[in-house]
C-alpha positions in Angstrom: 0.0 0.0 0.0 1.8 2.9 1.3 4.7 2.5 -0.9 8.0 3.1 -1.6 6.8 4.9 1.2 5.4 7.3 -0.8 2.2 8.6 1.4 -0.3 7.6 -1.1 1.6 4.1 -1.5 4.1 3.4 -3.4 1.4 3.1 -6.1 1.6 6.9 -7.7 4.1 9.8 -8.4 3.9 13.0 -7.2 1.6 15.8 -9.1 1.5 19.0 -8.3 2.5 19.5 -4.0 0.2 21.3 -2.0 1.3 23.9 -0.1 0.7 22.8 3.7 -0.2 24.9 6.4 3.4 24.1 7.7 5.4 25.3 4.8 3.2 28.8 4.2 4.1 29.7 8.0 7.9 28.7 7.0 7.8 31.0 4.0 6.1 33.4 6.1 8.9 33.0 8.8 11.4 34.1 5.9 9.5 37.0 4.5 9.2 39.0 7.7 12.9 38.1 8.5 13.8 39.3 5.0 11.8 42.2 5.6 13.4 43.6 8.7 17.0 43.2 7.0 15.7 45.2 4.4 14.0 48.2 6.7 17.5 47.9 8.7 19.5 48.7 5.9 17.4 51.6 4.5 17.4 53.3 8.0 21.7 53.1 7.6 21.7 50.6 10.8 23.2 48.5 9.2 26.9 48.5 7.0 27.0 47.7 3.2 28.5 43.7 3.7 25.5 43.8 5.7 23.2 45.5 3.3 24.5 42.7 0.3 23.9 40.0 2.6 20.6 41.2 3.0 20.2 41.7 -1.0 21.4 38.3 -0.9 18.9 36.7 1.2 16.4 38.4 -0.9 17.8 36.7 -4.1 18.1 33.4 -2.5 14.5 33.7 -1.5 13.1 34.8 -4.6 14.9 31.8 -6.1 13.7 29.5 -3.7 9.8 30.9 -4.1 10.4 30.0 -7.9 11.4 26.3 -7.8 8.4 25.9 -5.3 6.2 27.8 -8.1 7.4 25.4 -11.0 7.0 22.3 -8.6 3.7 23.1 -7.8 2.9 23.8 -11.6 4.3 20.1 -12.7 7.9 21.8 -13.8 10.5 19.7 -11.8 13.2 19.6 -14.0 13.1 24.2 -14.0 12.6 23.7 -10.1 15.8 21.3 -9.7 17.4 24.1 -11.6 16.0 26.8 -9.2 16.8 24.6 -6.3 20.5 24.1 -7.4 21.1 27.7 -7.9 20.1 28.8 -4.1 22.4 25.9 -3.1 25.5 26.9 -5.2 25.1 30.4 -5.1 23.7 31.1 -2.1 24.6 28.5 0.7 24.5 30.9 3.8 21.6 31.9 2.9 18.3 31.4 5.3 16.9 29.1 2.4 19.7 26.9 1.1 18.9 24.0 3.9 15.3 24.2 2.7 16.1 23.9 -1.1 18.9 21.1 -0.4 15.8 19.3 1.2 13.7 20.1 -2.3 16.3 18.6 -4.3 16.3 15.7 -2.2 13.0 15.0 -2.4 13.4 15.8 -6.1 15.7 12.9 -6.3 13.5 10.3 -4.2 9.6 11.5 -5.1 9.9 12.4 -9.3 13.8 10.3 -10.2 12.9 7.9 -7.9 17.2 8.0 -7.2 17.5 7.2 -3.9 21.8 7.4 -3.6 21.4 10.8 -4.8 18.3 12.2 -2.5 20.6 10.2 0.8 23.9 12.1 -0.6 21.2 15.7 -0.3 19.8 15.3 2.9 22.8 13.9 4.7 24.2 17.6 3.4 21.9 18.9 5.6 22.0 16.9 8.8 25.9 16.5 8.6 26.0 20.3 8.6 26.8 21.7 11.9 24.0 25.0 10.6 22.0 23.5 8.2 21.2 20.8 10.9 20.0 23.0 13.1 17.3 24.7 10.7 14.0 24.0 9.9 14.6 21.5 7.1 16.5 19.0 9.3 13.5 16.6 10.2 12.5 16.6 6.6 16.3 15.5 5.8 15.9 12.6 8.4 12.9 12.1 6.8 14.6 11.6 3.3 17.0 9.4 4.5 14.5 6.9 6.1 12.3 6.9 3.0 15.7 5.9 1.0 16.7 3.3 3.6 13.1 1.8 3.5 13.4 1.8 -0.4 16.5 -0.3 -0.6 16.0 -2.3 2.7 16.0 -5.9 2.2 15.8 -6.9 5.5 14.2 -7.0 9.3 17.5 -5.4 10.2 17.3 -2.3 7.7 14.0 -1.4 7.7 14.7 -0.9 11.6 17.8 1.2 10.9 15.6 3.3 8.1 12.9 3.3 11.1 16.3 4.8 13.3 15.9 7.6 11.3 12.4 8.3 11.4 12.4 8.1 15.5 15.8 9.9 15.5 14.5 13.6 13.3 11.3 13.5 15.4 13.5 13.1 19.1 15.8 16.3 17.9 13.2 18.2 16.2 10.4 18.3 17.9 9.3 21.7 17.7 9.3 20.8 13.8 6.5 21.8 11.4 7.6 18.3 9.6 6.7 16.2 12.8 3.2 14.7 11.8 5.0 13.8 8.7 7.6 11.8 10.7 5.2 10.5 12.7 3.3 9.5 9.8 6.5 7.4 8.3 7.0 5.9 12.2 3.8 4.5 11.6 4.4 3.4 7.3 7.9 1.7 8.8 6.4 -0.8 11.3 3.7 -1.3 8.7 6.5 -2.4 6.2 7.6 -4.5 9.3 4.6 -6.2 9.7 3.9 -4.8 12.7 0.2 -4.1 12.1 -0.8 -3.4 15.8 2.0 -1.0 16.4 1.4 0.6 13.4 -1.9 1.5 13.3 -1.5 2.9 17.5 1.2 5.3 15.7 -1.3 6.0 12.5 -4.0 6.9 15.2 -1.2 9.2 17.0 -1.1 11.6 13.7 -4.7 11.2 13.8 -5.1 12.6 17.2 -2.6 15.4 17.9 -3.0 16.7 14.4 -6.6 16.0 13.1 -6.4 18.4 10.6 -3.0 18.1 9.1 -2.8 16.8 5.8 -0.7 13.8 7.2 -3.6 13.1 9.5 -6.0 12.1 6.4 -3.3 9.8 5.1 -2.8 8.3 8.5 -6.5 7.4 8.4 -6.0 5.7 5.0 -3.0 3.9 7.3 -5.1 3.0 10.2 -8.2 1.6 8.5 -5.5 -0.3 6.3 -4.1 -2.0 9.5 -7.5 -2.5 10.9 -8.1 -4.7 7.6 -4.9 -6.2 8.3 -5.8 -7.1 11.6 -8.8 -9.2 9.7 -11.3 -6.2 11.4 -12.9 -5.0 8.0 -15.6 -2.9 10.4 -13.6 -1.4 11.8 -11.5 -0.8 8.3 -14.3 0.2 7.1 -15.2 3.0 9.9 -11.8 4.4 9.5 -12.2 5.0 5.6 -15.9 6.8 6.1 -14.5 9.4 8.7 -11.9 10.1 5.7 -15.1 10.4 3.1 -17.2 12.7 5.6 -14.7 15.0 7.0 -12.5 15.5 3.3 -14.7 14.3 0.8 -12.5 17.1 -1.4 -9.2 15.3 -0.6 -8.0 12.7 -3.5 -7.8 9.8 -0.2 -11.7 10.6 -0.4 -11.6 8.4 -3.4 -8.9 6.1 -1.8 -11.0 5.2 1.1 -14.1 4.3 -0.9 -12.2 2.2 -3.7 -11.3 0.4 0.2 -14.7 0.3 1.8 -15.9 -1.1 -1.9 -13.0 -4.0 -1.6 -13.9 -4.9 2.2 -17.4 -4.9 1.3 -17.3 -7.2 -1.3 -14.9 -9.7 0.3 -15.9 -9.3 3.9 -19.5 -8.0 3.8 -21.8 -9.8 0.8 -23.4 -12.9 1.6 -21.2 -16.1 0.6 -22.4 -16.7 -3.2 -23.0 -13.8 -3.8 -19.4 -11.6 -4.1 -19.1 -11.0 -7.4 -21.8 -10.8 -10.4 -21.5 -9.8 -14.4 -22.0 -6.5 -14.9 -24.9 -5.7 -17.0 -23.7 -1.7 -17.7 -21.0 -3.6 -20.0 -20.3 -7.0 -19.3 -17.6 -7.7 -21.9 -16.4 -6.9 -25.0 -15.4 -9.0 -28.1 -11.5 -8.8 -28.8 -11.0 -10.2 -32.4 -7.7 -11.6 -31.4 -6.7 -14.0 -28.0 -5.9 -11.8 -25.1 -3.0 -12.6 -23.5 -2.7 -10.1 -20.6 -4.4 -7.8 -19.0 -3.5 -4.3 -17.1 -5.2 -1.5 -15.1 -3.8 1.8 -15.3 -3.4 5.0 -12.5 -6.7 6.0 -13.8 -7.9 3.1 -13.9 -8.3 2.3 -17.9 -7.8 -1.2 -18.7 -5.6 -2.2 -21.3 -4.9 -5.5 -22.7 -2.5 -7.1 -25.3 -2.8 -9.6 -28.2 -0.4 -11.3 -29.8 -0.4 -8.4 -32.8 -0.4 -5.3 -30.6 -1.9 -3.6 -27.2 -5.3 -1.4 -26.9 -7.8 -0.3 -24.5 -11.4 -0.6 -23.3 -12.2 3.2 -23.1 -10.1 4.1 -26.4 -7.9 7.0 -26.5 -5.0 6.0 -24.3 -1.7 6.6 -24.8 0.8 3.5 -25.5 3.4 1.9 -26.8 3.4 0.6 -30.1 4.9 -3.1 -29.7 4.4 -5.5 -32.7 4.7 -8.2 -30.9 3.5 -7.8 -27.3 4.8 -10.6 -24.6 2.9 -8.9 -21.9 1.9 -6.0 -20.3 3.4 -4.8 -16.6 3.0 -1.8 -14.3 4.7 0.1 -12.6 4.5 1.4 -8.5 2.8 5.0 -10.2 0.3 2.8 -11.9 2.1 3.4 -15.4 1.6 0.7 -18.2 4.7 -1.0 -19.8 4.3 -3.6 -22.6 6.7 -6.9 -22.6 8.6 -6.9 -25.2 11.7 -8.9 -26.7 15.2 -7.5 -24.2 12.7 -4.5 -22.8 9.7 -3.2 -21.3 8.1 -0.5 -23.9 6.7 2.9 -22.1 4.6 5.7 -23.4 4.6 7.4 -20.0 5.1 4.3 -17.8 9.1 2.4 -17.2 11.2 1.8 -19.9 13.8 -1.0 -19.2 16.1 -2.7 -21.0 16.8 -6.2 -19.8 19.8 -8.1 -20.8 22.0 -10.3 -18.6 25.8 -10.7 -19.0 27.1 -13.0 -21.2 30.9 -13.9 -21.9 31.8 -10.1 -21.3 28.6 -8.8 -23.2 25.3 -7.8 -22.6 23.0 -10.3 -24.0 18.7 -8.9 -24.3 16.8 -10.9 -22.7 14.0 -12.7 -25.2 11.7 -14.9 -23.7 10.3 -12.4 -20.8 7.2 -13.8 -19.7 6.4 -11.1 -16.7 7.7 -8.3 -14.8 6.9 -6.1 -11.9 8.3 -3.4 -10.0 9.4 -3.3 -6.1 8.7 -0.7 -4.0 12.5 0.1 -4.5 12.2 1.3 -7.9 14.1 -2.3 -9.1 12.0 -4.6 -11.8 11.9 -7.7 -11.1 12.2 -9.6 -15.1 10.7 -13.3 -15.4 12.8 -14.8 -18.8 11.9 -18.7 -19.2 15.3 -19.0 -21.5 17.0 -18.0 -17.8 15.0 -20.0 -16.2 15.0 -17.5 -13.6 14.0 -14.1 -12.0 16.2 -11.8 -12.2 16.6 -8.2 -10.5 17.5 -4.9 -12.3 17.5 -1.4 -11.4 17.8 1.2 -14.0 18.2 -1.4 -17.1 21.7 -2.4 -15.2 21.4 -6.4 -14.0 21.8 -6.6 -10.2 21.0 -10.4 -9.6 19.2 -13.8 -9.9 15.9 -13.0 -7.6 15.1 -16.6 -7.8 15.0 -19.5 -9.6 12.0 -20.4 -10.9 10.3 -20.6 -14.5 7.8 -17.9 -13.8 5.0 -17.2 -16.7 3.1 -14.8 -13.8 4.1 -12.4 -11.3 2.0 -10.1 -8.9 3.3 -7.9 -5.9 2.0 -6.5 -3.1 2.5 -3.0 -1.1 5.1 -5.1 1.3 7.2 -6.7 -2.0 5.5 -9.8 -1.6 6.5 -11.2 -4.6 3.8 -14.2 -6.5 4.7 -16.5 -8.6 3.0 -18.9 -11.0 5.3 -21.0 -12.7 5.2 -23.4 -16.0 4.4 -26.7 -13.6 1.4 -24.7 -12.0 3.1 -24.0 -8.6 2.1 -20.9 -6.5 4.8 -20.3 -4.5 5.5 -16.3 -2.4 9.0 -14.7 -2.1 10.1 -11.9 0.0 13.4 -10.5 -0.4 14.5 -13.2 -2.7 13.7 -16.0 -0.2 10.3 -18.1 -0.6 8.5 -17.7 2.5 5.4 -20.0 1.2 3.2 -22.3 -1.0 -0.1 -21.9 -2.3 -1.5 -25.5 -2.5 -3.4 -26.2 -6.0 -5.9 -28.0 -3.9 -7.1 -28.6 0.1 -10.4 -30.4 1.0 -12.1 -26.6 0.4 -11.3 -26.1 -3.6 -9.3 -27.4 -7.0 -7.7 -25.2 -8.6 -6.8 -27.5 -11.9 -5.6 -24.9 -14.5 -4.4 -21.6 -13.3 -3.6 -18.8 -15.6 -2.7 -15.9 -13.6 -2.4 -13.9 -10.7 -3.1 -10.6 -9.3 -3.1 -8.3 -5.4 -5.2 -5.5 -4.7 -4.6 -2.7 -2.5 -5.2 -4.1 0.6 -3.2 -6.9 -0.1 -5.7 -9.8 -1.5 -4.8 -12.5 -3.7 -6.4 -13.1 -6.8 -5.5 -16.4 -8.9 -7.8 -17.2 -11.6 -8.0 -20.5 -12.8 -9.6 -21.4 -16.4 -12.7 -21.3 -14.8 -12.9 -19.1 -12.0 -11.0 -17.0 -9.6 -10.4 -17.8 -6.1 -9.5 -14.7 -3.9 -6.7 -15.3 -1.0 -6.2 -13.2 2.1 -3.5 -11.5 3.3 -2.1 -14.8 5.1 -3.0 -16.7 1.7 -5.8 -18.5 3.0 -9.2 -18.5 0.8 -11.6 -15.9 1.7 -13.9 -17.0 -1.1 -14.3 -18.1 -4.6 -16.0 -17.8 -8.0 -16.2 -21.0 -9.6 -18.7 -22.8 -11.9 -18.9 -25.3 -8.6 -20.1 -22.6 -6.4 -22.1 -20.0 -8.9 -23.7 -20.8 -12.0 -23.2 -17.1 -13.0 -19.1 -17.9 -13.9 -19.9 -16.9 -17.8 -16.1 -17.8 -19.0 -14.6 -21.0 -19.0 -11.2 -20.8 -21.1 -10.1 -17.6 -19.4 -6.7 -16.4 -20.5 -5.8 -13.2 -18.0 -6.9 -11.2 -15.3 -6.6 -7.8 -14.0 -8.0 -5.8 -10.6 -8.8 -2.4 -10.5 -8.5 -0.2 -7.6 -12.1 -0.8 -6.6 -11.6 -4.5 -6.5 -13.6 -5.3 -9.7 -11.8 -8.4 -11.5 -11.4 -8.3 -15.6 -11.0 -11.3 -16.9 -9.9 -12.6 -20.9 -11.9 -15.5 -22.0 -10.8 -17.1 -25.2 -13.6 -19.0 -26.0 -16.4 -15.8 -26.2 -13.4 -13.3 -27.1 -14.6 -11.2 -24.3 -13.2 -9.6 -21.3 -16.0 -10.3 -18.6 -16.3 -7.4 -15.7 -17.4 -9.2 -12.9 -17.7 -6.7 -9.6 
């Protein structure tokens, strides 16, 4: 869910930043500051080196007021630029520890580079002035979201939680501090601490109600309530979002939730899921051999001759011939294709392993998905293996199994279906457990793929019918031609989830994609 520890989840990237109560008193703070060097050197109390290190500050903060301005507008690149310049040319300035922390989260939030956004906010907190300003919890904050990024154990995501606890101990006076606490509570979630984190989700709830971090923290705590198998009280959580900021995009959020624990949790058994008569399918003229949902929620599937969409008019690659379609943690659409993954907008990657000194493209990619870390994770059946990359550079062998699906989750719990019809779950390149095939409650003979929601559900569709797991991978429910004579496919071929829980699903017999919700 709450991503690449991203506060909306390591599912999107940042848009336009608003301006938070905390950062218009900060700008405030430097105006009137500004101000009085300015009345003091027009009344002659002050000397001229004083007088240019006033005209100075006023430089450095006009500067600073225009990167803000073009991040705001979408502009990141002109902001780094801005940024940069109150940096370099102005680093005693009142505002160069705040613009090192911009360009910091410039690195982590838009480049998703986490070495680079450390190397920035250590600047700051290594700096025996700059750590002593108001931008120093924000830098601790940086440097626990990067930790958390690259963490691949128990061991670092405590150290990246360290830095979390460590900002909020020295800076508690901070304007930052309900985002802090906010990532306290996002690092034991990605520690599977559920109970602890939704106590410290509930503590940004109740010292700062009104804060901006306080509505995500309610997205946090109602997803920990689901975690802790309470979808009431999930559900509670996500309608105080809805009727206090119905305004706020986690508005949406929390009822895409509430529709998901609803339908799992709520409807009678036999009754989750039904066809949906608004549209119910859709003849494809050519076998559909994956299946995507997009950021805005658009679904897009691939043939063997090309890639399209449902609603029309969406922007993608153009791929001959398509091995598959993958998305990224910002919801962004990739096609498969031979020694790459094809973006419009979405990740471009090119995948190719060593190979007697040279790089050799990878051609029989079957899946790939994206960890929370920014690293894809590439399923090639000529490797016979998954294999890690980061920026189109090979890190290592993830595991070794002949994967032809892969889903992830919001923790980097990675699933895979491979060629002999195993179900097995990895974390951190380890497998930490089997789905059985079949237990005295179902028979799963012929699955085809997989596929999480956002609160962590399993979906695994079989040829005919989809059985849905819970977070602990036992079955929460199923829709089979054995339990609901309503199943209208039987030769299905690919599945996707949208953000509301509704399932898509390819059926090659009908050429249709069936909506079932």
């Amino acid at each position: 869910m709450l991503s690449r520890m991203h506060p909306r989840g390591e599912r999107s990237r940042p848009g336009p930043r608003r301006q938070s109560g905390s950062a218009r008193c900060r700008s405030d703070d430097r105006r009137r500051r500004l101000v009085a060097w300015v009345v003091a050197c027009a009344c002659g109390t002050v000397g001229w080196p004083a007088a240019a290190q006033a005209q100075s500050e006023v430089l450095a903060a006009r500067r600073f007021e225009s990167g803000v301005a073009f991040a705001r507008d979408g502009s990141h690149d002109q902001a780094l630029i801005d940024f940069t310049a109150v940096v370099d040319l102005y680093p005693d300035s009142a505002v160069a520890d705040n613009a090192l922390l911009e360009i910091s989260r410039h690195y982590l939030d838009v480049l998703r580079d986490g070495p680079r956004a450390r190397a920035a906010a250590e600047r700051i907190v290594n700096n025996s002035s700059y750590s002593q300003g108001d931008a120093a919890l924000g830098a601790y904050i940086v440097l626990g979201r990067t930790m958390m990024m690259t963490a691949r154990s128990e061991t670092e995501r405590m150290d990246a939680l360290a830095n979390f606890q460590r900002g909020l101990r020295l800076h508690p006076d901070s304007n930052a501090v309900p985002e802090g606490m906010y990532y306290v509570a996002a690092a034991y979630e990605r520690l599977n601490q559920p109970d602890a984190a939704f106590e410290a989700y509930q503590q940004v709830v109740t010292a700062y109600p009104q804060n901006a971090w306080a509505i995500r923290a309610r997205i946090g705590a109602g997803t920990m309530r689901a975690f802790q198998e309470d979808p009431i009280g999930a559900m509670e959580e996500f309608q105080r979002v809805r009727q206090e900021f119905p305004e706020w995009p986690e508005a949406a959020e929390a009822l895409a939730r509430t529709t998901i624990l609803f339908r799992l949790h709520i409807r009678p058994a036999g009754a989750t899921y039904s066809v949906s008569r608004a549209g119910p399918a859709r003849r494809i003229d050519r076998r559909v051999i994956a299946l995507a949902t997009d950021t805005a929620g658009n679904v897009v599937f691939a043939t063997d001759r090309g890639v399209s969409s449902l609603a029309g008019g969406v922007r993608l690659p153009r791929v001959d011939r398509p091995r598959g379609l993958a998305v990224d943690r910002a919801g962004n659409v990739a096609v498969i294709a031979r020694g790459r993954l094809a973006g419009e907008t979405g990740p471009a990657l090119v995948a190719a392993v060593p190979d007697d000194g040279e790089l050799r493209p990878l051609t029989e990619i079957d899946a790939a998905v994206e960890l929370s870390s920014g690293e894809w994770l590439v399923a090639d059946r000529d490797q016979n293996a998954v294999l890690r990359f980061r920026d189109s550079t090979y890190m290592n062998r993830y595991a070794t199994v002949r994967a032809r699906r892969l889903a992830v989750d919001s923790e980097d719990r990675v699933v895979m279906l491979d060629d002999d019809e195993r179900i097995s779950v990895y974390a951190d390149g380890r497998e930490i457990a089997q789905i059985p095939t079949r237990s005295g409650a179902y028979r799963i003979d012929n699955p085809v793929d997989v596929a999480f929601d956002a609160l962590g559900h399993l979906y695994l569709l079989d040829r005919e019918g989809v059985y849905v797991f819970g977070r602990d991978f036992r079955l929460l429910t199923m829709f089979t031609r054995d339990s609901s004579a309503a199943v209208p496919f039987d030769r299905a071929t690919a599945l996707t989830v949208d953000a509301y829980g509704r399932l898509f699903v390819a059926d090659d017999r009908d050429d249709r994609i069936y909506v079932l919700q």
